[in-house]
C-alpha positions in Angstrom: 0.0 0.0 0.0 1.2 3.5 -0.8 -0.2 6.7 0.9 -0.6 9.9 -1.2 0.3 12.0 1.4 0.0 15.4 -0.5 -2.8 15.7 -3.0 -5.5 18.3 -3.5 -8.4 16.6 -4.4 -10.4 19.3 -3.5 -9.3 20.8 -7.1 -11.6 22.0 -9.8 -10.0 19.9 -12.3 -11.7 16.5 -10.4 -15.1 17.6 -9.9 -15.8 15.3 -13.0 -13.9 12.1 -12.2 -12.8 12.1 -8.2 -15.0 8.8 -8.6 -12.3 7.2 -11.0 -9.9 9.2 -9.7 -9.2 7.6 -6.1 -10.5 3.6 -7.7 -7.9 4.2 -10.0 -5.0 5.0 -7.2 -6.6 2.1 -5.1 -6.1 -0.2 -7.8 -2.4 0.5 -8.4 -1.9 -0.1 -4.5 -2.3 3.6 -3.3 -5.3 3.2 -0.6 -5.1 6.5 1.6 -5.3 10.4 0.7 -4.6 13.2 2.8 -6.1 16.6 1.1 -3.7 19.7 1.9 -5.4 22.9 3.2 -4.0 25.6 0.9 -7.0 27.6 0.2 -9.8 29.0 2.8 -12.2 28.8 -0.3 -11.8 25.2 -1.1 -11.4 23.8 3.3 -15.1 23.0 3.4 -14.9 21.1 0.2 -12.3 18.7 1.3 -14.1 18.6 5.0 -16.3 17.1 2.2 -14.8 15.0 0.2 -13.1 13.1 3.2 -16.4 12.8 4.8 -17.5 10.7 1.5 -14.5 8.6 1.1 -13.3 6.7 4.2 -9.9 6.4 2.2 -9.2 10.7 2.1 -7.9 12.5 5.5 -7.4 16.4 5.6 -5.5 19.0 7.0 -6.3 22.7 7.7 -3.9 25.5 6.5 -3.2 28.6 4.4 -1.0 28.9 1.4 1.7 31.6 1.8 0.4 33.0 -1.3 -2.9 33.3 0.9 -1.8 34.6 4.1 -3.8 38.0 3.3 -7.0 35.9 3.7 -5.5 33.9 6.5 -8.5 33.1 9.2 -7.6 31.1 12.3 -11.1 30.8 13.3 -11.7 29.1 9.9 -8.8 26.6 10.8 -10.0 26.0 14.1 -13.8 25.4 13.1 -12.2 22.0 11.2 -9.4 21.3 12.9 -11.0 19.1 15.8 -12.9 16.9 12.6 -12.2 13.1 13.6 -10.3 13.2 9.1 -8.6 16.6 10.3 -4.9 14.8 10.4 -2.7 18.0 10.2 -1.8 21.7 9.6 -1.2 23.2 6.2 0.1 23.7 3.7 2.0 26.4 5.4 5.2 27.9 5.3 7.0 31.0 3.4 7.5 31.2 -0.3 9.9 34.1 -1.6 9.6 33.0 -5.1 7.1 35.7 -6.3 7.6 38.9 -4.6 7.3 42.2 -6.1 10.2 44.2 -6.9 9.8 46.7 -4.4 11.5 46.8 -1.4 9.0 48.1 0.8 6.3 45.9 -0.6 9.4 42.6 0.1 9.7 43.8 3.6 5.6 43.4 4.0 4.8 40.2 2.4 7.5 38.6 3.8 6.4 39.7 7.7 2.7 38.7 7.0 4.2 35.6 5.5 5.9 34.7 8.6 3.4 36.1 10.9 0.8 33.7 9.5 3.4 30.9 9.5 3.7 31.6 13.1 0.4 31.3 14.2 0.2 28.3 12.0 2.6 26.5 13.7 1.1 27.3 17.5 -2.3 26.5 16.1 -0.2 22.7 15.4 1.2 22.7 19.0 -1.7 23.5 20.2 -4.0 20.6 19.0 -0.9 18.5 18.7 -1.1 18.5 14.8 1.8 17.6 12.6 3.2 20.4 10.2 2.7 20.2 6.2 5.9 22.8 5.4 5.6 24.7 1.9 9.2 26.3 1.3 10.1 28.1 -2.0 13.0 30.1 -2.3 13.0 30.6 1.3 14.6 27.7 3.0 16.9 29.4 5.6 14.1 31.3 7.3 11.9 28.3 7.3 14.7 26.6 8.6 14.7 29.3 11.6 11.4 29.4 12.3 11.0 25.7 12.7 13.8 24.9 15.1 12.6 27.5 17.4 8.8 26.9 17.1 8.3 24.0 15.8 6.2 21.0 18.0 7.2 17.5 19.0 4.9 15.9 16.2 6.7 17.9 13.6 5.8 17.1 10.6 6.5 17.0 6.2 8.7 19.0 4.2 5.9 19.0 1.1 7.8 18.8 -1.8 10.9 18.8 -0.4 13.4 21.5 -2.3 17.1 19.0 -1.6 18.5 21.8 0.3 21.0 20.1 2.0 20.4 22.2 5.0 16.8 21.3 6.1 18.0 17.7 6.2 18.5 18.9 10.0 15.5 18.8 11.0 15.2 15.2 10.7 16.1 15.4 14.3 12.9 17.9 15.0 10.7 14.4 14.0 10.1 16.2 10.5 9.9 14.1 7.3 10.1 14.6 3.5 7.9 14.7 1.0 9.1 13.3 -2.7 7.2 13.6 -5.8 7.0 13.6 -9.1 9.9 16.1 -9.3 12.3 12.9 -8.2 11.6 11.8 -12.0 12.4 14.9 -14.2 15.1 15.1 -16.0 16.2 17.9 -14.6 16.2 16.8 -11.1 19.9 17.0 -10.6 20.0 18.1 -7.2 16.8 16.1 -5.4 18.7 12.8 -6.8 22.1 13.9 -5.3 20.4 14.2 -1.7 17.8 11.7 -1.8 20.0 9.2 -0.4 20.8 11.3 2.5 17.2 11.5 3.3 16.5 8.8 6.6 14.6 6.0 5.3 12.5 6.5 8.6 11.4 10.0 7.3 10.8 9.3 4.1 7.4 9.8 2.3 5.5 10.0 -1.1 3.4 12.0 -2.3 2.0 13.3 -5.9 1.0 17.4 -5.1 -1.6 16.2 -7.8 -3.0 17.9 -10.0 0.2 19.6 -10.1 4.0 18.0 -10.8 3.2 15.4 -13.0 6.1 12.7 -13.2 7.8 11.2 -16.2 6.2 9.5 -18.2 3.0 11.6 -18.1 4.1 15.0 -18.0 1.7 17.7 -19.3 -0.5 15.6 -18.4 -3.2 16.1 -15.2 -1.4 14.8 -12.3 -3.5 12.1 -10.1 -2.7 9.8 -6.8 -2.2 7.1 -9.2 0.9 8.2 -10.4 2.6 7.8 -6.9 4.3 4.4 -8.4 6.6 6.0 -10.4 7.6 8.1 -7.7 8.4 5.1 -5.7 9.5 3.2 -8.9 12.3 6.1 -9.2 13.5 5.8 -5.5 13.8 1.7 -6.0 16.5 3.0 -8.9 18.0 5.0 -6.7 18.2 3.2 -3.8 18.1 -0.3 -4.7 15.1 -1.5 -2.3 11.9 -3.0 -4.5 9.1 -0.9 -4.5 7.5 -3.3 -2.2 9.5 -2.1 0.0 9.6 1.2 -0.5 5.7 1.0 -0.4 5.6 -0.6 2.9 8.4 2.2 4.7 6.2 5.5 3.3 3.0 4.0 4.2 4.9 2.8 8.0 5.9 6.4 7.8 3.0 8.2 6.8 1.3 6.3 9.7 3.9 7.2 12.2 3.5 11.3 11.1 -0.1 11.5 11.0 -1.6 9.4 12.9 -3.5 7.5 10.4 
């Protein structure tokens, strides 16, 4: 069994199929779901879809690119929900600032002031962390060692900044996708095998990061095999294997 621990689900782009979508994953051995919380708009629709599919879990959280509509009361409304398994996707992400300074110095403060609260909203209801970091991985880095909970948590798709391998130690795992099988994925490959097998996880980011071979294509929780067919090339354990340590892991992290 594999667990998809990072898809959104609660995505336009499945209102069609999310039928076929999660029988398909089942078939190909991925049985469990856990729904990000990235968007205040979409929260109530993946309260929803995990209340109609006994395989899907949630968590509750604001994108960094959302902290202006960040809403604690929102988060807190959900979190106590018997599928509410974590908190996020938060984090900071410095990829898309404006150019000016002034405007730099103020997203990045409401960034990490929502971050914050994110993270003692997670200590308080003794929730693991789902970590978004883009461009921003020494301040993350920061923040987490000092704040950070003893449930800790995912590094969502994890960036192979050597760095952040520390906080292994903080009980926090790392999330591998479809990234692991692009072409250009240079520097994931070289640090994947520095990655503790005991924190290792996979996860899709579906509809988003499609791997090889389906690129361009919609991504879909499916597609966590060749995730996990990658890391048997790269590490030399059978997918079996591989399957049965993420899932152990997965279990271990959230509580599943």
């Amino acid at each position: 069994m594999i667990i998809d621990t990072h898809c959104h689900l609660d995505d336009n782009r499945y209102d069609e199929d999310i039928e076929e979508v999660i029988a398909r994953a089942i078939k190909n051995g991925v049985e469990k779901f856990i729904i990000p919380g990235a968007d205040p708009d979409t929260l109530k629709k993946a309260v929803s879809i995990s209340e109609k599919f006994d395989e899907v879990y949630f968590a509750v959280g604001i994108h960094p690119y959302d902290s202006v509509n960040y809403d604690r009361a929102l988060l807190e409304k959900y979190i106590i929900h018997p599928k509410c398994v974590a908190v996020g996707e938060c984090g900071l992400d410095y990829y898309r600032l404006p150019e000016d300074k002034e405007e730099v110095t103020a997203q990045k403060a409401l960034q990490k002031k929502v971050f914050l609260d994110q993270i003692d909203l997670a200590n308080v209801y003794e929730k693991p962390l789902i970590v978004h970091i883009r461009d921003a991985s020494h301040d993350c880095l920061e923040i987490l060692e000092a704040k950070a909970g003893e449930k800790g948590g995912v590094l969502h798709c994890y960036n192979a900044d050597h760095e952040l391998l520390k906080l292994s130690k903080y009980n926090f795992y790392f999330g591998i996708g479809g990234v692991l099988t692009f072409q250009n994925a240079r520097k994931l490959i070289e640090v994947y095998p520095k990655i503790p097998l005991d924190k290792l996880l996979i996860e899709t980011d579906a509809p988003y990061l499609t791997p090889h071979p389906h690129r361009g294509e919609r991504n879909e929780p499916s597609y966590c095999t060749f995730v996990a067919q990658k890391m048997t090339i790269l590490s030399d354990i059978p997918a079996e294997e591989i399957a049965d340590i993420t899932t152990r892991n997965a279990k271990r992290v959230f509580g599943i």
